[in-house]
N, C-alpha and C positions, 0 to 999 in steps of 0.2 A: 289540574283544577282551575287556575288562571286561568287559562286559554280558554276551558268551555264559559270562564264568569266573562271575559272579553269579547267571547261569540254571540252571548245573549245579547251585550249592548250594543253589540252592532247590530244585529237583527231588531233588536228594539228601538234604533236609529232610522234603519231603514224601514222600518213599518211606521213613521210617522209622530215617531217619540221626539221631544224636546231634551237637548242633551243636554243631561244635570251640573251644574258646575260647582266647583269650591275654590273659592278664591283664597290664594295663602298670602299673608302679608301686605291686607287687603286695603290699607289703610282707609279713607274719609270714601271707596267705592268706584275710583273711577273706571277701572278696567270693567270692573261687575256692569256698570252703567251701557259701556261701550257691547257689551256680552249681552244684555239683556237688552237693547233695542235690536241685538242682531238677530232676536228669539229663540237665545237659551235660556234655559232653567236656572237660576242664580238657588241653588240648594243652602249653600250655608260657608261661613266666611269666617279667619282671623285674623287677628290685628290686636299685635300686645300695648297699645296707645289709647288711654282711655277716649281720648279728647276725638281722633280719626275713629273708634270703636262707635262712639255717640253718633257721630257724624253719619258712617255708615248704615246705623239701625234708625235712622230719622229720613234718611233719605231712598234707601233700597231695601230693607227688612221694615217697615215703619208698622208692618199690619204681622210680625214673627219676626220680632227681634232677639227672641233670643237664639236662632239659625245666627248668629256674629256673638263666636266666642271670644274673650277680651282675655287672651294668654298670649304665654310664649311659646313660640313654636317648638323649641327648642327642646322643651322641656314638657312639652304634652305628645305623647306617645299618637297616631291615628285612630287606635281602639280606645283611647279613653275618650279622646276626643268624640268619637262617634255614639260613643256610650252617651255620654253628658247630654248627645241633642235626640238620642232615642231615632236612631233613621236607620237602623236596621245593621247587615253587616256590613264591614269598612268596606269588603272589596266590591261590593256592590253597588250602593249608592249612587257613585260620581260615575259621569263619563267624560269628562274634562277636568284638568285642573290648570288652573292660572295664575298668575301673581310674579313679582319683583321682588326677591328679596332685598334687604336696604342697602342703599347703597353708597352710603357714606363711607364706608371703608375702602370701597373700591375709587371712589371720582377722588381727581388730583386734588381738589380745593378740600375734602375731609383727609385726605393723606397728610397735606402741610398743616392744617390744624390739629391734628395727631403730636404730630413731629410736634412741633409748637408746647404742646401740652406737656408731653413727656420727657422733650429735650432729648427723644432721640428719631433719627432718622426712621430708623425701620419700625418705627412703630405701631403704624398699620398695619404689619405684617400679623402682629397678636390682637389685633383689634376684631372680640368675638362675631362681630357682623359678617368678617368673613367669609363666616364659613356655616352659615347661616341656608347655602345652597342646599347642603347633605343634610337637612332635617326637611326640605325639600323635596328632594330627592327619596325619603323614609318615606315619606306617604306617596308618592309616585309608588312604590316599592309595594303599600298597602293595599293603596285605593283601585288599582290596575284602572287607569284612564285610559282610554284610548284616543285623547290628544293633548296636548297641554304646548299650555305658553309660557315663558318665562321671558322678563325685558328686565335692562338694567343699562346703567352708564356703559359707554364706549370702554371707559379704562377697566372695566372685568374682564375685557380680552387682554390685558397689558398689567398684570395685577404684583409688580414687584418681580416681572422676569415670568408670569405663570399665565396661560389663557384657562382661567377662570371658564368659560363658556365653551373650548374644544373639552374639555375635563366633566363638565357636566354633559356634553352629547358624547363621548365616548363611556361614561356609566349609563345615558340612556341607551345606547345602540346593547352593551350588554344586557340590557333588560327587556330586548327586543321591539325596539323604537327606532323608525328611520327617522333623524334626527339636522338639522340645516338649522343656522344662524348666522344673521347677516346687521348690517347698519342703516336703520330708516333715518330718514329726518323727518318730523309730524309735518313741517309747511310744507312738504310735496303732499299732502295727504287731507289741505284743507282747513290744517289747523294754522291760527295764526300767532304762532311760534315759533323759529328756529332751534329745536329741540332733537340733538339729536340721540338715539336709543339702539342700544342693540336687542333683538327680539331674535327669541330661537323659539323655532317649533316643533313638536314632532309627533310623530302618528302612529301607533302599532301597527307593527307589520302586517297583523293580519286585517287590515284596513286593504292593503298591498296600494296603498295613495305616497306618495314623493311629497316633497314638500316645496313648497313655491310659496311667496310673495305678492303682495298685491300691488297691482301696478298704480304709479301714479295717476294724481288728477290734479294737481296743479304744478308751476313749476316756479320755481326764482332762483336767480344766480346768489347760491350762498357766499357771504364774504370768508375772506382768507381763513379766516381763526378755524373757521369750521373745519375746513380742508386739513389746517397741519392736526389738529386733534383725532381726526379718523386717520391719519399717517401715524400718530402716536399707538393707536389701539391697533392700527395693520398690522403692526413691526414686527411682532411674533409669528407671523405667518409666511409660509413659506408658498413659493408654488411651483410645482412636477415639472416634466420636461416637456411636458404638453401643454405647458405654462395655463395648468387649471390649479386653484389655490387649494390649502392645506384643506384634507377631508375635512366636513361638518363645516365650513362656512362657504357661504355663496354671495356672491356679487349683489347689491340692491339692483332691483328693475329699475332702469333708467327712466329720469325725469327730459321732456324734450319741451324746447323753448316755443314750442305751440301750444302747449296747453293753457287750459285758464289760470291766468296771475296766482299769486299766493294770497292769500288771504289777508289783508293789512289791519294794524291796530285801530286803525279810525273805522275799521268797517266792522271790526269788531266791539268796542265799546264808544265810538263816536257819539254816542247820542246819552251817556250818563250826564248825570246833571253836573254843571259846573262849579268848581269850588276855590273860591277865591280866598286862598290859605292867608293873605296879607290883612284884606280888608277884614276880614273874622277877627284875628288877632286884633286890630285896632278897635275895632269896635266891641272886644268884650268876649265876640263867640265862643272863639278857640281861646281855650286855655286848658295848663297843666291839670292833670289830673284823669279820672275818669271818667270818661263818657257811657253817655247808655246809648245804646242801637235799636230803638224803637220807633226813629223816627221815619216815614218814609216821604221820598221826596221822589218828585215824578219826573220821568224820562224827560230829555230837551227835544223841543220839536217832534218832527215824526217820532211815533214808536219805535219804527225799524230802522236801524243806521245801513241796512243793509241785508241780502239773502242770509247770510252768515247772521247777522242780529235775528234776522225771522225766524232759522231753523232751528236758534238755543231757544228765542221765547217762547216760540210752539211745539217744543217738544211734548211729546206725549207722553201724560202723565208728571209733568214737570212743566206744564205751562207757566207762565210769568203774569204777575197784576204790572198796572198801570207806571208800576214806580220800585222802587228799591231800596230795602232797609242795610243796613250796615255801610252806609257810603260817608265816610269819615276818613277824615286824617289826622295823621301825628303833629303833636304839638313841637316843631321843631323852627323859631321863629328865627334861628340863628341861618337855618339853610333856606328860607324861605326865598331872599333876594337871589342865593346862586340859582335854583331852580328855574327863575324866574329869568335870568342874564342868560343862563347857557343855552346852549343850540341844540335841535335835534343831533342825537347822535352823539352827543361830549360825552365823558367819561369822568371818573374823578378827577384824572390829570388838569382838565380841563377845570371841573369844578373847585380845585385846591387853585390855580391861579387865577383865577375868577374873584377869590375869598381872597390873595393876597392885595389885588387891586381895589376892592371894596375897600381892606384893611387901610391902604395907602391914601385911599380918597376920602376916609373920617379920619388920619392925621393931617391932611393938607388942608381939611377944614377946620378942624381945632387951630390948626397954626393960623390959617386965616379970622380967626375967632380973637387972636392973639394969647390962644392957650396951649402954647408949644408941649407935647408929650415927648418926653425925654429916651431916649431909646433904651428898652432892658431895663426902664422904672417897673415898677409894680403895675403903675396906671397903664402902662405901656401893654404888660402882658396882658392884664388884666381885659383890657380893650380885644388884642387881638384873638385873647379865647372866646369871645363873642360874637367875630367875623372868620375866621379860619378853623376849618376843623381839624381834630389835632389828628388822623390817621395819615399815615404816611402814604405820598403820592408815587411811591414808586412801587409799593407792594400792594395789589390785586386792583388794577387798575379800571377792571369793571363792576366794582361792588356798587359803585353808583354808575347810572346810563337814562340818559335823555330820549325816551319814547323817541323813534322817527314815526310819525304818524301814516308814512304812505308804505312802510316794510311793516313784517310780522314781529314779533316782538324777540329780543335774544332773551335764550335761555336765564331765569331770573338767578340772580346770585343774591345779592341784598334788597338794595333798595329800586324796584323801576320807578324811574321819575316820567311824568308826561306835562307834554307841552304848555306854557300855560302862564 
């Protein structure tokens, strides 16, 4: 019975149908976004985060919001699921299914705050996100798509000694899915970000279609980090005497140094309006507490910083007005001077001795004030938690990073600073 509900939707594909899609763990919409300018059907979506659920039904459901159910995957069956939005039977419905499951369990930086929390190493290893794949995989199991994406961190192929991602294409290939996963970076692809992702695809056989990758359109030499990280997530894989690599992963299509640039930060939001975190603070603007985001302020100069500015503000259906509500910043007047001293490209290393020179240049004016600070007084300490921040510079040394404005932006961790 599968096979003839699989047949109909490919026949209903190739008569000119829009292939229905459900996005699982869908969070604020953006794969859905990426799917539905490509002219699939975005049928209906979840996401157990009220806050990305809202997001999603404001943005892509705005006219049948309740198609974005606000559960847990985990714990909602596909037939209930399909019951609740009234779309007929499960196996029917979809002919796509997409999504990430989260991935904090899997990436290095949620594994050490795991360990951290628990005070034990393996901690991750019980961390229910997990395994989060196999309730994934249950509606694979239900919906019978006949193609489906799934992306997530590099380290799901590196997962505590397990490839997470050969584990889930070896249950799809059981389910009769020809199944490939490989390592994109978004800046070969236009985005301007150094982000890098693993994506697996796969297709029912009775499609009898292979799976292949889209080739690049732009190119930049990624820096080192990037490189030993994708050696981190390779390591588990082996490859034959025909030195082709372990079943179910395939090499990304290569990026060549002709192609057009990568997309840079300045050409991506060059033209927001400027915000001069110092002089606010002095004069009153910024201050602690709450703000409201109602105000909107208009683009600097031209409207378009650029093709990449034109093509987000004229998208369709999501065009942009004149100007932009929510452009604020945190009231943090004690970081205000580092941001302001450091270089494109500095890191915290950077920004902690930044702070301990500032530190050192308000005691050498007090002493020249004739108001020597005693070392290790109160007044002493007291001064330097005002100019130094107290995280330590040798652990996660890019939680803060200095926008370079002519590269795509790295992968965000905590805070990106821009130039300024």
């Amino acid at each position: 019975m599968s096979d003839r509900i699989v047949e109909e939707k490919i026949l209903r594909l190739r008569d000119g149908g829009h292939p229905r899609v459900l996005d699982l763990f869908s969070g604020c919409g953006g794969l859905s976004l990426g799917f539905s300018a490509a002219g699939f059907e975005i049928t209906a979506a979840v996401e157990s985060e009220r806050p990305a659920a809202a997001s999603y039904r404001a943005n892509i459901h705005p006219d049948d919001a309740f198609r974005v159910l606000e559960d847990d995957i985990a714990s909602t069956d596909p037939e209930a699921f399909i019951e609740k939005l009234k779309l007929g039977d499960v196996a029917e419905v979809f002919d796509v299914i997409i999504g990430g499951p989260p991935c904090q369990a899997f990436a290095r930086v949620g594994r050490a705050k795991l360990r951290e929390l628990d005070e034990d190493p393996e901690a991750f290893r019980n961390d229910p996100r997990a395994m989060l794949y196999s309730s994934y995989l249950n509606y694979v199991r239900s919906c019978r798509p006949v193609a489906i994406l799934m992306e997530n961190v590099p380290d799901v192929m590196n997962f505590g000694g397990l490839n997470v991602a050969q584990e889930i294409c070896e249950e799809l290939e059981e389910l009769e899915y020809n199944c490939a996963y490989t390592l994109l970076n978004s800046a070969f692809y236009g985005v301007p970000q150094m982000r890098e992702r693993m994506f697996l695809l796969a297709y029912h056989h009775r499609l009898q279609r292979s799976v292949s990758f889209p080739a690049p359109s732009h190119w930049i030499e990624l820096p080192q980090g990037y490189e030993g990280s994708r050696r981190v997530a390779l390591k588990l894989l082996t490859v034959d005497e025909s030195d082709q690599w372990t079943a179910g992963y395939t090499e990304p299509p290569e990026a060549r140094a002709e192609l057009e640039p990568a997309v840079t930060a300045e050409e991506a939001i060059g033209d927001l309006p400027a915000i001069d975190a110092r002089a606010q603070v002095r004069a009153g603007v910024l201050r602690r507490g709450a703000r409201r985001f109602d105000k909107l302020l208009m683009y600097d100069g031209c409207r378009y910083a650029s093709q990449y500015a034109r093509a987000m503000k004229d998208w369709a259906g999501y065009e942009a007005g004149d100007g932009v509500y929510d452009h604020v910043i945190r009231y943090l007047p004690r970081d205000f001077e580092l941001f302001a001293r450091m270089s494109e490209g500095d890191q915290y290393p950077e920004a902690h001795q930044l702070a301990l020179s500032v530190f050192g240049e308000k005691l050498s004016k007090l002493a020249q004030q004739g108001k020597p600070v005693k070392q290790d007084s109160e007044e002493y300490l007291s001064l330097k938690r005002k100019v130094v921040p107290p995280y330590d510079a040798g652990k996660f040394p890019n939680k803060w990073r200095k926008i370079s404005r002519d590269q795509p932006v790295r992968t965000v961790i905590l805070n990106p600073l821009i130039s300024g």
